[in-house]
VMD Tcl script that draws the C-alpha trace (Angstrom):
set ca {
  {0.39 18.78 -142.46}
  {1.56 14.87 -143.00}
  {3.84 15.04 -146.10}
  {2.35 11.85 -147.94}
  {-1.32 13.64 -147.22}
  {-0.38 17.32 -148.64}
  {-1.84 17.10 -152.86}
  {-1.53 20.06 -154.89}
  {-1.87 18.42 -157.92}
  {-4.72 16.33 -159.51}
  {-6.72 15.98 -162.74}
  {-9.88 14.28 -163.63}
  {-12.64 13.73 -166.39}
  {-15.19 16.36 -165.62}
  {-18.71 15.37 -167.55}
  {-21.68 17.28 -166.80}
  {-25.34 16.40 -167.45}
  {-27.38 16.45 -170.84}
  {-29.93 18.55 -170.68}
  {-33.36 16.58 -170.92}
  {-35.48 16.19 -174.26}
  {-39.04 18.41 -174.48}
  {-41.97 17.09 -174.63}
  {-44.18 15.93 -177.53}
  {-47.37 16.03 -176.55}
  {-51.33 17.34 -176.83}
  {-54.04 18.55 -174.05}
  {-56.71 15.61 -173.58}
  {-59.96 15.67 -171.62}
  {-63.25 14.84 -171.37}
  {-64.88 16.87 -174.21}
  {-61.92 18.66 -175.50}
  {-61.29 16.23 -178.04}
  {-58.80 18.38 -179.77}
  {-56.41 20.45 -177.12}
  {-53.71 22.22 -178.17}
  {-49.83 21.46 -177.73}
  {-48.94 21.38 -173.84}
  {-45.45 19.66 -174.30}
  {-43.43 20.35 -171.31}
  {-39.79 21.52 -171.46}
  {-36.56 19.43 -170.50}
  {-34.95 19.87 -167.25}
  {-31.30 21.53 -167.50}
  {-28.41 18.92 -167.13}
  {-26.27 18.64 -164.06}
  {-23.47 21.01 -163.52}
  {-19.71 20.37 -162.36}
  {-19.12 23.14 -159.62}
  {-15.52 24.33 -157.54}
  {-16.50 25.48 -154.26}
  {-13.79 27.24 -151.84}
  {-13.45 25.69 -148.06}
  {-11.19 27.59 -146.00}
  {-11.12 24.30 -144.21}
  {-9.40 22.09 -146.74}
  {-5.85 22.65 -147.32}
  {-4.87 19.85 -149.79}
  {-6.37 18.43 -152.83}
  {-5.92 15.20 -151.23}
  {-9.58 13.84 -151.17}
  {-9.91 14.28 -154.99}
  {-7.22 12.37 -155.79}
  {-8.54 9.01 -156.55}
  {-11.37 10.61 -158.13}
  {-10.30 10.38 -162.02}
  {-14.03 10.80 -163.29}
  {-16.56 13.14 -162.10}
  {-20.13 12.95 -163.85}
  {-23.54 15.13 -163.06}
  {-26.72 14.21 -163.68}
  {-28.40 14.19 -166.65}
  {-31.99 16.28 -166.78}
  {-35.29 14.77 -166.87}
  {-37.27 14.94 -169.42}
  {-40.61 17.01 -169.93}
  {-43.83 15.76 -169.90}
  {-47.85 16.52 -170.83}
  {-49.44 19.77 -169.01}
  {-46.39 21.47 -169.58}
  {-44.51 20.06 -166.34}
  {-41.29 20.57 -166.93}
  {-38.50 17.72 -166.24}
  {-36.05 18.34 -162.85}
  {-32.87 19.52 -163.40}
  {-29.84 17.02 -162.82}
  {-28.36 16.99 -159.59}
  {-25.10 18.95 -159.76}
  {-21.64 17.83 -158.64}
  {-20.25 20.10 -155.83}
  {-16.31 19.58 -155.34}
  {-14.61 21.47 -152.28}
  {-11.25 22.54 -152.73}
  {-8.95 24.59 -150.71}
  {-8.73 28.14 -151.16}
  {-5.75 29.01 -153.90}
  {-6.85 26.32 -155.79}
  {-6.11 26.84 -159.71}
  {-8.52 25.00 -162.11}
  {-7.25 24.77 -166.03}
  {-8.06 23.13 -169.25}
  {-5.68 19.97 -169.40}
  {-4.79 19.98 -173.33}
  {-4.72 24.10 -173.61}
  {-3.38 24.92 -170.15}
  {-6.20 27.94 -170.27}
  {-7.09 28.80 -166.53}
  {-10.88 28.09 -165.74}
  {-10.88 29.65 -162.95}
  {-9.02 30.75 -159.38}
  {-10.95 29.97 -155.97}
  {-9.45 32.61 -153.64}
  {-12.60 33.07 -151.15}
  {-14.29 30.84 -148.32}
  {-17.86 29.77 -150.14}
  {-16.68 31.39 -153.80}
  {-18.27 28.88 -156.12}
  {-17.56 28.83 -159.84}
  {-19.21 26.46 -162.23}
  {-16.37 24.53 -164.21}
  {-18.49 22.24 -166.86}
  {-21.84 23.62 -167.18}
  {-24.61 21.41 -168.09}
  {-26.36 21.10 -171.27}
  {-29.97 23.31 -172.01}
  {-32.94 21.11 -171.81}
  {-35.32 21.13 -174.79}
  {-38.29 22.96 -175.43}
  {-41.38 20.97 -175.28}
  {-43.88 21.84 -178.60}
  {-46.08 23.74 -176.86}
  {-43.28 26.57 -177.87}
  {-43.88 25.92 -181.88}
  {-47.39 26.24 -182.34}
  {-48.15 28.81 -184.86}
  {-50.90 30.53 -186.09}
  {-50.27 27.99 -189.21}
  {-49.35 24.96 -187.52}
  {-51.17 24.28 -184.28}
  {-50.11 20.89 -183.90}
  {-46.64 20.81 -184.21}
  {-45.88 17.21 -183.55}
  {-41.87 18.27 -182.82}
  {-40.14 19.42 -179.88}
  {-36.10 20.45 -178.88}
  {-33.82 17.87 -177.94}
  {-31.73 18.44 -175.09}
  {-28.03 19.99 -175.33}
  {-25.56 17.33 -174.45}
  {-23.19 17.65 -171.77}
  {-20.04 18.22 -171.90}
  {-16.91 16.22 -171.55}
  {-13.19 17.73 -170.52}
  {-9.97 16.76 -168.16}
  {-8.91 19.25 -166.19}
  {-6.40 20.02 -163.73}
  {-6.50 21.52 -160.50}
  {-3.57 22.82 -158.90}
  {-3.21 24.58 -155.39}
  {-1.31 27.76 -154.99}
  {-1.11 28.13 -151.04}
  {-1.97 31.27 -149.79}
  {0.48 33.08 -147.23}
  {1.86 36.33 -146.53}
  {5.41 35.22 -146.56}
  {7.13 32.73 -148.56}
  {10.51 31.48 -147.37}
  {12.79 30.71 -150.46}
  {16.24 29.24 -149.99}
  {18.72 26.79 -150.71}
  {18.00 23.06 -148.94}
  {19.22 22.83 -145.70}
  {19.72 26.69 -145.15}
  {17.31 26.73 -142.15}
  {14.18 28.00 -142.96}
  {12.14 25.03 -141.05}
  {13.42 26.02 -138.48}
  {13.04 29.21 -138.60}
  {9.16 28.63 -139.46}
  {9.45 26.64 -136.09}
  {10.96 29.02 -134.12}
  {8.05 31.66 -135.25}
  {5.59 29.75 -134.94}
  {3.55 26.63 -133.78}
  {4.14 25.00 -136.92}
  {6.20 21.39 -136.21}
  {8.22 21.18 -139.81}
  {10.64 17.77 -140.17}
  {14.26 19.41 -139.07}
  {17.32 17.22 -139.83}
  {20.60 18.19 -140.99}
  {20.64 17.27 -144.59}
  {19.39 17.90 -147.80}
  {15.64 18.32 -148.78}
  {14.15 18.16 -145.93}
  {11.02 19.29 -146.08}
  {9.22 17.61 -149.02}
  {6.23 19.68 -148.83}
  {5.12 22.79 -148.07}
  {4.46 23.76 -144.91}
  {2.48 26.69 -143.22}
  {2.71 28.33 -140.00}
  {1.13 31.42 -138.38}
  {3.32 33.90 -136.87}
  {1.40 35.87 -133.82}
  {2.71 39.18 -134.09}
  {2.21 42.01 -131.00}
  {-0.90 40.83 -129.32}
  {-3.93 39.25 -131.83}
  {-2.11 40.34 -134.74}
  {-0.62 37.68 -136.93}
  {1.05 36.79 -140.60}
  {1.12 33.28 -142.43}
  {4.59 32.00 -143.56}
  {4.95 28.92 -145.87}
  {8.27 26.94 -145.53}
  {8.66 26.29 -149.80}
  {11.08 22.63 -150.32}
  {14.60 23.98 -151.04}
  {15.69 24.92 -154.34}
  {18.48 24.22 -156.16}
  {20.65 26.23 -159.05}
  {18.45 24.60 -162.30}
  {15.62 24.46 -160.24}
  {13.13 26.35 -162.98}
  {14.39 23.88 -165.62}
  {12.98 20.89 -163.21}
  {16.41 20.00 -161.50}
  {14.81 18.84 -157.82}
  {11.93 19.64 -156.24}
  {11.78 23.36 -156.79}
  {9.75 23.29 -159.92}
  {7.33 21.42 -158.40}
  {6.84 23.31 -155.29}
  {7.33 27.08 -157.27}
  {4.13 27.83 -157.82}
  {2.81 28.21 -153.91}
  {5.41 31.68 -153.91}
  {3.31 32.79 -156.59}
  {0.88 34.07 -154.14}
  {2.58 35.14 -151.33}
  {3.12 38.87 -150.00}
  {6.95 38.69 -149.16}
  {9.33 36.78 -150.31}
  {11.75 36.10 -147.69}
  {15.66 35.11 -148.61}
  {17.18 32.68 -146.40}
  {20.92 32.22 -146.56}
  {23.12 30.48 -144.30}
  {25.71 33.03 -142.75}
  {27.79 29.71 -143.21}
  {27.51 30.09 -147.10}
  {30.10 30.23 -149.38}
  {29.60 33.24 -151.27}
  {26.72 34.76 -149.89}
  {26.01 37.47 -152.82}
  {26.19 34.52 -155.14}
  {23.55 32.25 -153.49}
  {20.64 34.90 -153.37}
  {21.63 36.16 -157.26}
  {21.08 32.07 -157.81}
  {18.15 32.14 -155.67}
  {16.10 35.22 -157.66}
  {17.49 33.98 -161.28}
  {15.82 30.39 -160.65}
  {12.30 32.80 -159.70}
  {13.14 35.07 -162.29}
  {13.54 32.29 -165.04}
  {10.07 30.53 -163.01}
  {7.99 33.86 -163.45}
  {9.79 37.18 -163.44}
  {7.05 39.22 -162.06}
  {7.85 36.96 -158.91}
  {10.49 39.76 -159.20}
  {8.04 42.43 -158.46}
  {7.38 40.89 -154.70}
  {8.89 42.66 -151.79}
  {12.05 40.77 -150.39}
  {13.54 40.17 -147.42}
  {17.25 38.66 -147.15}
  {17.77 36.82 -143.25}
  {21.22 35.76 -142.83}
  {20.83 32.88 -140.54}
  {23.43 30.82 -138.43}
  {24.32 34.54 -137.35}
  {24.86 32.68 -133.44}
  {27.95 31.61 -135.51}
  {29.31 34.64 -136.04}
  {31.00 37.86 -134.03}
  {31.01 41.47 -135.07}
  {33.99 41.09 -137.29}
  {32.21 38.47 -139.24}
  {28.82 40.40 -139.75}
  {30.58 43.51 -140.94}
  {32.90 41.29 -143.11}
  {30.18 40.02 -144.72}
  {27.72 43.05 -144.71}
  {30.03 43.93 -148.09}
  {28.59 41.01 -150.02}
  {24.96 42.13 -149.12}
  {23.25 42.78 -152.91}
  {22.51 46.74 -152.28}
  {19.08 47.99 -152.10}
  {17.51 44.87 -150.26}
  {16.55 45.12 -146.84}
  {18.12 42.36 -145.11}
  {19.23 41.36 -140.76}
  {21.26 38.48 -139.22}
  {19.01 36.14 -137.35}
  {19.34 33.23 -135.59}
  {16.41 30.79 -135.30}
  {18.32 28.94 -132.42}
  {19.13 31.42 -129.90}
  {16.47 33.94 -130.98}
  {18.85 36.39 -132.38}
  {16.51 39.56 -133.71}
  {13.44 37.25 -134.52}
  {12.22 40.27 -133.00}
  {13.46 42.69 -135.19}
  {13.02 40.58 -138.35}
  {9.16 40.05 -137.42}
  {8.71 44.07 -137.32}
  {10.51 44.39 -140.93}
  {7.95 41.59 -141.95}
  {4.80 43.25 -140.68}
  {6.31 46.80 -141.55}
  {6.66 45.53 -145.01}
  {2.97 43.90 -145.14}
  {1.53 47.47 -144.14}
}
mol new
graphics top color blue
foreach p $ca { graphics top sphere $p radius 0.5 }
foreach p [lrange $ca 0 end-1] q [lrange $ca 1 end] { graphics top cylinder $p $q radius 0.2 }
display resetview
């Protein structure tokens, strides 16, 4: 996924169709001089419809598109034919994708299915032709319904990626790599700071055709849910995973310390991002002996099931891929 092609963010002028007007208008023919009302009704006004594609993972073809408008619907006519309906607009978007009201921030709608469609600005009614009035008092009613106007909003879209795990850590504490080492998934490794600067997704084959999606999130950083670096940004895709799994260098400072840091920025984000299983990997552990691990097995936050990897020499990717699909089960 080529960083400068990955959107998860865009909003646009959705306007759908007015319905069309009815018809005004009175049967004709050859010796039926005086026919009653056959006004046809107006055709229903385009619609503005979100359809999931479990092929699209980024918002990235609606991103120049800052105005999307539907068809308005025809209108009706004699012999009560009644007018077409406007063509609708259908926009694709991946699945996770978020749709909400831009001034409100109310949530339209959440496409989490392959095909799901939801209709986001419906069109307006079309009118009813007079052939609807007539009365047994006024048989000629020389009236008929105009057609609903469309409507006219901005709204956002904004994609939540869905994966089983999400990998949440400090920049540069190794968790491209480690999405590498699990998977086929060829993250941007370098030794410094931030990295990755989008999300990226890789699936993990576990014990024959079994298998688990893990998302590599953009580092955060302490002040991270106030919008100190990218983390605020980015947040939002851990919203839907399974797992959240800590990442802390075994190189760290104060170990304890970072992954307190680490769930108060989530915490402060969303706290029922508290309510996810977690997972604490230790990595750099190829750095470490025996004396080291059970040095710093005291600074472990109690209660949190936790193992010293290595995404380098292997060290119990094994063993943390079994807690992983032991804790998806």
């Amino acid at each position: 996924m080529a960083g400068s092609n990955f959107i998860d963010y865009v909003k646009f002028c959705s306007r759908s169709g007015a319905g069309g007007n009815g018809s005004v208008h009175f049967r004709r023919e050859k010796h039926v001089p005086k026919g009653g009302p056959d006004g046809g009704d107006g055709g229903r006004g385009g619609h503005v419809i979100l359809r999931g594609n479990s092929q699209l993972w980024t918002l990235l073809h609606l991103k120049y598109k800052k105005h999307v408008i539907a068809e308005r619907g025809k209108n009706g006519e004699g012999g009560r034919r009644k007018g077409s309906d406007g063509q609708d607009i259908v926009l694709e978007v991946p699945i996770g994708t978020v749709a909400r009201e831009s001034e409100s921030g109310e949530v339209r709608c959440e496409i989490t299915e392959d095909g799901q469609e939801f209709i986001l600005t419906p069109g307006g009614r079309g009118g009813l032709g007079n052939d609807h009035f007539k009365t047994a008092t006024n048989q000629a009613p020389h009236y008929a319904q105009p057609g609903e106007d469309g409507v006219e909003e901005w709204i956002i879209l904004e994609l939540k990626l869905l994966a089983d795990v999400g990998l949440v850590g400090f920049p540069n504490a190794g968790k491209s790599t480690l999405l590498a080492s699990l998977s086929a998934a060829k993250p941007e490794i370098a030794d410094y700071a931030f990295t990755t600067l989008v999300p990226n997704l890789g699936v993990v084959d576990y014990r024959g055709d079994q298998s688990f999606v893990m998302a590599d999130i953009p580092g955060i950083i302490e002040g991270a849910a106030e919008g100190k670096g990218l983390g605020l940004r980015f947040l939002r895709h851990i919203e839907r995973n399974s797992i959240l799994l800590f990442l802390v260098p075994a190189d760290a400072a104060h170990l304890g310390e970072q992954y307190r840091i680490l769930v108060s920025e989530l915490e402060q984000y969303n706290p029922e991002l508290l309510d996810k299983r977690r997972i604490l990997a230790i990595s750099k552990a190829d750095l470490l002996d025996n004396e080291l691990m059970k040095a710093l097995e005291a600074e472990v936050p109690k209660g949190v099931p936790h193992l010293f990897i290595s995404s380098v020499t292997g060290f119990q990717l094994p063993e943390l891929k079994d807690l992983i699909w032991k804790s998806l089960q």
